[in-house]
C-alpha positions in Angstrom: 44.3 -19.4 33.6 43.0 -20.7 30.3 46.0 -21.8 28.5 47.6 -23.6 32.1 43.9 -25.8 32.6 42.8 -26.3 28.9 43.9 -30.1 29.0 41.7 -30.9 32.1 38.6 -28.5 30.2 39.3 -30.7 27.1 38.7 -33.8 28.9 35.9 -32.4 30.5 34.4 -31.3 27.5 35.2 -35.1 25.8 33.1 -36.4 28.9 29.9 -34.5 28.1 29.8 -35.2 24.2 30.2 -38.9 25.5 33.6 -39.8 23.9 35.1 -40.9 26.9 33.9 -43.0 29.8 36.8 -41.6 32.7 38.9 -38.9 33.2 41.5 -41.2 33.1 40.5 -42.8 30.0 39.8 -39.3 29.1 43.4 -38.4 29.1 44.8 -41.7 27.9 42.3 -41.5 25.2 44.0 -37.9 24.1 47.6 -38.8 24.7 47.0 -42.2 22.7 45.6 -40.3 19.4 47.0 -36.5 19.7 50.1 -36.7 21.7 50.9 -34.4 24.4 50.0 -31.3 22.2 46.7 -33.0 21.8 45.7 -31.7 25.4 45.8 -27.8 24.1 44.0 -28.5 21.0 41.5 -25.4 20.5 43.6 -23.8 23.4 44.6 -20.6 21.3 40.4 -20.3 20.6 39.9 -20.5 23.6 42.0 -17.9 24.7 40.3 -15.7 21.9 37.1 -16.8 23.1 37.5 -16.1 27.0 39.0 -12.8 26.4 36.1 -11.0 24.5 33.5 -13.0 26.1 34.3 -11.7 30.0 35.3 -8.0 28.4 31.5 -8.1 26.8 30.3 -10.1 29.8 31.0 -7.5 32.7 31.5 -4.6 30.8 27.6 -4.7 29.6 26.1 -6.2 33.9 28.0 -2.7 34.8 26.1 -0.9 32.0 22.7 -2.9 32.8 23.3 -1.8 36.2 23.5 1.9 35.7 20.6 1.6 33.8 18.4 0.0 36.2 19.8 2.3 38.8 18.9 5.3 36.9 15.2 3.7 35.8 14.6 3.0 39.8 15.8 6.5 40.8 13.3 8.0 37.8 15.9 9.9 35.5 17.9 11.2 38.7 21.4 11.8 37.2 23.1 10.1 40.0 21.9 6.1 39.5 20.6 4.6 42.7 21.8 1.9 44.3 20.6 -1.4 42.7 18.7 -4.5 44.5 20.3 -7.6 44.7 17.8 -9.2 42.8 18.2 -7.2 39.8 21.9 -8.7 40.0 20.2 -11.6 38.7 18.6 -9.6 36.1 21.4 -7.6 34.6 23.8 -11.1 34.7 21.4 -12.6 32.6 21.1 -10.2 29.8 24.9 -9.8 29.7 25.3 -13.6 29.3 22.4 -12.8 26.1 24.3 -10.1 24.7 28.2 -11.8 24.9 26.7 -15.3 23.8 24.8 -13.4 20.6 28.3 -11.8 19.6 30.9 -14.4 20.8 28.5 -17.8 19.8 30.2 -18.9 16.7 33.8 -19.3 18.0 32.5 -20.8 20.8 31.0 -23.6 18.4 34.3 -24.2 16.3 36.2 -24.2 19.3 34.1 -27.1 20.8 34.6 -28.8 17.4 37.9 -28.7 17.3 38.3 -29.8 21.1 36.2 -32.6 20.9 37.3 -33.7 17.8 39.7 -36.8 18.6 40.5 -37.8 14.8 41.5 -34.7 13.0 43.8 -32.2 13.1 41.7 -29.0 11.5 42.3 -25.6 12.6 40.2 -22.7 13.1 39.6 -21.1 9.9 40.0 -25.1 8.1 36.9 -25.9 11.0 35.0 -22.2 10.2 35.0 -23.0 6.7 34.2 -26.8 6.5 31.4 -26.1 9.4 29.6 -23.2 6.3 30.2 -25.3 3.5 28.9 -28.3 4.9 26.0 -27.2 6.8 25.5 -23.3 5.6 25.9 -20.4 7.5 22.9 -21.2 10.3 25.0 -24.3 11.4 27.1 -21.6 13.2 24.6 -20.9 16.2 23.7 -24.2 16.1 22.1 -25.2 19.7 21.8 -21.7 20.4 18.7 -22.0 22.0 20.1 -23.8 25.0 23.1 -21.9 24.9 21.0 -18.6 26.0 18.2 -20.9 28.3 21.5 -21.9 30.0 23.1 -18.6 30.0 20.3 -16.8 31.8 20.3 -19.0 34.4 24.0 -19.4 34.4 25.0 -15.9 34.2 22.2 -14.5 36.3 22.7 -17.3 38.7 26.5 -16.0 39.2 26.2 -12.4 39.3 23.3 -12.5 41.6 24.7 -15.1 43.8 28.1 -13.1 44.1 26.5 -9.9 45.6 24.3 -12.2 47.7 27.4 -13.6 49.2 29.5 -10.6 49.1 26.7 -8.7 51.3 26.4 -11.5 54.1 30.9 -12.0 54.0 31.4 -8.8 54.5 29.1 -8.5 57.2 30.9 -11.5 58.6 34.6 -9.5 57.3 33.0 -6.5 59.7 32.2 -8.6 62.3 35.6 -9.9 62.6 37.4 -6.9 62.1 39.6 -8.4 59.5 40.4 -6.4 55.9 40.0 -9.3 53.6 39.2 -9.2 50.7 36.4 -11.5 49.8 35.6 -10.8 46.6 37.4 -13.9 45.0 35.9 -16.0 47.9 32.5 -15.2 47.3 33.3 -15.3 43.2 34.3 -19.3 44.0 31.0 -20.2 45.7 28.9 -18.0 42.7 30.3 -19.9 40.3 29.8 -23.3 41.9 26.1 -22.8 42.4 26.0 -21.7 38.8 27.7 -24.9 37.4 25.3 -27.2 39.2 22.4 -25.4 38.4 22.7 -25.2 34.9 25.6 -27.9 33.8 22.7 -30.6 31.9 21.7 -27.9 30.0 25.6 -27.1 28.9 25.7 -30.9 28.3 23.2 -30.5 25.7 24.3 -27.6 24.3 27.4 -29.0 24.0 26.0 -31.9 22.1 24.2 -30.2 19.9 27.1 -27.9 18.6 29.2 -31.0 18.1 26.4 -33.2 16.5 26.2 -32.9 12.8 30.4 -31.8 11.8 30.4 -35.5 10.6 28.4 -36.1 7.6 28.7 -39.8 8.1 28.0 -39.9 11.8 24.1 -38.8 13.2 22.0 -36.1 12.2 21.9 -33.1 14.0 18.7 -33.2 17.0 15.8 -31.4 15.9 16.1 -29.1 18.9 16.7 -28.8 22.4 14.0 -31.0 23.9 14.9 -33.7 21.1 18.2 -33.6 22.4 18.0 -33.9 25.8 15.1 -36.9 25.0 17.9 -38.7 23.1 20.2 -38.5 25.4 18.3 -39.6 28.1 16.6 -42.4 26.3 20.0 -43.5 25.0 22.4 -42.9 28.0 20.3 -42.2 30.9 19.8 -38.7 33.1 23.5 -39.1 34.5 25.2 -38.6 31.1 23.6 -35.3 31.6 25.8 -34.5 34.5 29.0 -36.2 33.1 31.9 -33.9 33.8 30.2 -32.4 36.5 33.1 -32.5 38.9 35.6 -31.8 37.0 33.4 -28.4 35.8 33.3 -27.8 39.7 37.1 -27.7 39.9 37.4 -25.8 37.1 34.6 -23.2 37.4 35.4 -21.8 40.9 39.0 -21.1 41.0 38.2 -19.3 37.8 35.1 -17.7 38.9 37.6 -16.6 42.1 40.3 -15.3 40.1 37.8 -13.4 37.5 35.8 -11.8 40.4 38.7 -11.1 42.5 41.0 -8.8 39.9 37.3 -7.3 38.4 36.3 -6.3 41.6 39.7 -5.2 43.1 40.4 -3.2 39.6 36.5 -1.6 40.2 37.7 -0.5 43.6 41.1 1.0 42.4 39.5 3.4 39.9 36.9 4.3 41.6 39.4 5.3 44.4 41.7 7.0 41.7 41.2 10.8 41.8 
C-alpha cells in the first residue's frame, strides 16, 4: 500500500511544507523538476519506515494491554479484560515508544520527499543532515512529533474499539458475519487525521526547516513554529493537505486494522 500511493503522500507532504499551492500544481510541480520517478522519491524509506514503525506500533498497544489488564485484575495471572478508555492510553504510549526508535528515518525520509531540487539519497541525506547540523538535528521537531502522536495514536486505537463495540452490536443485530474490523479501522483513522493534522503540519515543518544552510533558520520550537506560520500564511496552511491526508489515512488505517485484527483472531483460534 505504501509503494502504490507514495506519489499522492509526496504531494501531500509538498502541500504542508508550503511548496506547492494545488495538488495539481503539486504534481506538475514534481513531474516538471523530477520526472515520473520523481513521484517515488523517498518511497524505498518509506517502505523501511512503515514496516518497523506498525511492527513496534501494535506489537507494544498489545503488550500495554496485557499490562494494564493484569495491573486492573491485581497480579491475577489471567489479565482482565481492558476498558475502552485505556485503549486510548495504551495507543498513545505505543505511538511514544515507535516514534522514539523509528524518529530519525522518518526525518530523512521527509527531507528527501520534500526536497524538489536535489537528488540525495538516504545515507548522502543521513550524513549531510549530522555534519551540517550535528547529531541533535536528527529528532529535530520531536516535541510535536510525540504531542501529535499521543493524540494521534491514542485517538485511533481508542476510537477503533469504540466503534468496533457499537458495529458489532449493529453486525449482531443484523445477523450478518461481517467483518468490521477494516470498517471501523477507516473511521479511527479519519478522526485521528483531523484531530491532530496542524500539529503534523508543524512537525513536518520543522523537520524540513534548517537542511538548507542558505534558506531560514530552523524555529526555536514548536510554539515558534506554529506562530510563524500562522503570522506568515494564516491558520489554513495549517490544514493544507488535509483532504488528501483523509484519502490516504483511512483506506490505510482499513487495510492495517483489518489483516491485524483478522491475523489476531486466527491465532488465537489456532490450537
Amino acid at each position: 500500500y505504501q509503494r502504490r500511493v507514495h506519489g499522492y503522500d509526496r504531494v501531500r507532504l509538498l502541500l504542508q511544507l508550503g511548496q506547492t499551492s494545488s495538488v495539481r500544481q503539486g504534481f506538475r510541480d514534481i513531474y516538471l523538476r523530477n520526472g515520473p520517478l520523481g513521484y517515488f522519491r523517498g518511497n524505498l524509506v518509506n517502505c523501511w519506515r512503515a514496516l518497523q514503525t506498525k511492527g513496534i506500533l501494535f506489537g507494544c498497544n498489545d503488550s500495554i494491554k496485557d499490562i494494564l489488564g493484569r495491573f486492573l485484575k491485581k497480579g491475577s495471572v489471567d489479565a482482565a479484560p481492558v476498558p475502552q478508555s485505556m485503549s486510548f492510553l495504551s495507543g498513545g504510549l505505543s505511538g511514544v515508544i515507535t516514534q522514539v526508535f523509528t524518529y530519525p528515518i522518518d526525518l530523512v525520509r521527509t527531507r528527501i520527499a520534500g526536497d524538489m531540487h536535489t537528488h540525495r539519497r538516504f545515507l548522502a541525506t543521513l550524513s549531510g543532515t549530522i555534519t551540517r547540523e550535528g547529531w541533535s538535528a536528527l529528532y529535530r521537531g520531536i516535541t510535536p512529533t510525540l504531542v501529535g502522536v499521543i493524540f494521534y495514536e491514542g485517538t485511533k486505537f481508542g476510537t477503533f474499539d469504540l466503534y468496533m463495540h457499537h458495529l458489532d452490536a449493529m453486525k449482531e443485530r443484523a445477523g450478518r458475519p461481517v467483518n468490521m474490523a477494516p470498517i471501523a479501522g477507516a473511521l479511527a483513522g479519519g478522526t485521528a487525521i483531523m484531530i491532530t493534522h496542524a500539529n503534523d503540519t508543524v512537525r513536518r515543518r520543522m523537520q524540513f526547516r534548517g537542511m538548507d544552510a542558505k534558506a531560514e533558520a530552523p524555529y526555536l520550537h514548536m510554539l515558534d513554529a506554529y506562530r510563524s506560520i500562522i503570522h506568515k500564511e494564516g491558520w489554513r496552511a495549517l490544514y493544507r493537505g488535509l483532504d488528501m491526508a483523509l484519502l490516504r489515512v483511512m483506506p490505510n488505517a482499513a487495510i492495517q486494522f483489518g489483516i491485524y485484527h483478522g491475523l489476531r483472531r486466527g491465532f488465537e483460534m489456532a490450537p
